[in-house]
N, C-alpha and C positions, 0 to 999 in steps of 0.2 A: 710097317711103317712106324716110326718112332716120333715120337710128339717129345718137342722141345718147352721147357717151361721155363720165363725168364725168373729168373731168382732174385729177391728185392733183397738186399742186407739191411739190418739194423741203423749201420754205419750212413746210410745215404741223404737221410731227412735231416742233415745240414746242411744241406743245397738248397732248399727253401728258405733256412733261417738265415742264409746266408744272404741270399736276393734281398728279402725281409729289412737285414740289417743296410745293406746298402741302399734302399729305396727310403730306408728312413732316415738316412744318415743325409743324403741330396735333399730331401723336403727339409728338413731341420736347417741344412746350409742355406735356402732360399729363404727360408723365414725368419734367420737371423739375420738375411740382407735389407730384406723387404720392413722388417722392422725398424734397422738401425738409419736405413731412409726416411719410414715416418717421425721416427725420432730425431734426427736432424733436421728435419723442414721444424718439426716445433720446438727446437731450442735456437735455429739461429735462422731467425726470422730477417727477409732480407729491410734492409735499411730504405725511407723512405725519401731521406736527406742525406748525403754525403757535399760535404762543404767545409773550408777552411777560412780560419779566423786568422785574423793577427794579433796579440795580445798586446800590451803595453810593453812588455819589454824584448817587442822585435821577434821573438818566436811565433813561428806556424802551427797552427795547433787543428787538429781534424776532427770534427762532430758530425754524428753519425744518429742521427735521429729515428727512433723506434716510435710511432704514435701510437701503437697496439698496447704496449710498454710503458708509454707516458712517460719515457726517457729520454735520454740523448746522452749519448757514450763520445767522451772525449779520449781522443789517444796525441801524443805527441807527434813529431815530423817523421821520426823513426816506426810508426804506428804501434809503440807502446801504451800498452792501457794505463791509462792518470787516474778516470774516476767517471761517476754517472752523476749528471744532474737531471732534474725535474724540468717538466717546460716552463717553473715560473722561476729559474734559473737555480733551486734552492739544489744543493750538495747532497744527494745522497750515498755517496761509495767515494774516498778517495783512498789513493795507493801513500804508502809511506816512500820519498823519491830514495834515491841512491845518498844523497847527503844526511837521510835523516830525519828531513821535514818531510810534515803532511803536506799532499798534494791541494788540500781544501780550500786556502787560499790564491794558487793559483788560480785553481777551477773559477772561487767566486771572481777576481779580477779580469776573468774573458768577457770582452762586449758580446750584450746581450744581442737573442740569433733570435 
């Protein structure tokens, strides 16, 4: 009777590292979802006021109040970003418009919310 012996080559224990690499490469892809999830709940925290003003000169103007933030982000009708004010209406961030002028005086000219 003749006894068979299976023969292991050198060449085969890339088959592990192979698994290896792909079991790590899926965990890595879940963790950079799972991450960029908790990272977006904490930069765009949802707003606790969404409401529009009408300014004095006839434009719609949308504010969007963050109380966590102790902001309120004003965007134009278009929901372009203008600028952030404080709750005691004081100007913290305005954009420079398309004409050139700072937005800061519009900002201060919206009735107070």
């Amino acid at each position: 009777m003749r006894s068979y012996r299976l023969a292991v080559s050198s060449s085969q224990p890339w088959i592990g590292l192979r698994l290896e690499w792909a079991v790590g490469l899926v965990l890595g892809a879940i963790g950079c979802l799972i991450a960029s999830n908790v990272t977006r709940a904490h930069l765009n925290p949802a707003a606790v006021s969404d409401h529009a003003v009408r300014a004095a000169d006839g434009h719609i103007y949308r504010l969007l109040r963050y109380p966590g933030r102790n902001s309120i982000v004003v965007l134009d009708s278009e929901s372009r970003y203008l600028g952030t004010m404080d709750l005691h209406h004081r100007v913290l961030d305005a954009v420079t418009l398309p004409n050139g002028t700072n937005a800061a005086p519009l900002l201060r000219s919206l009735p107070p919310f």
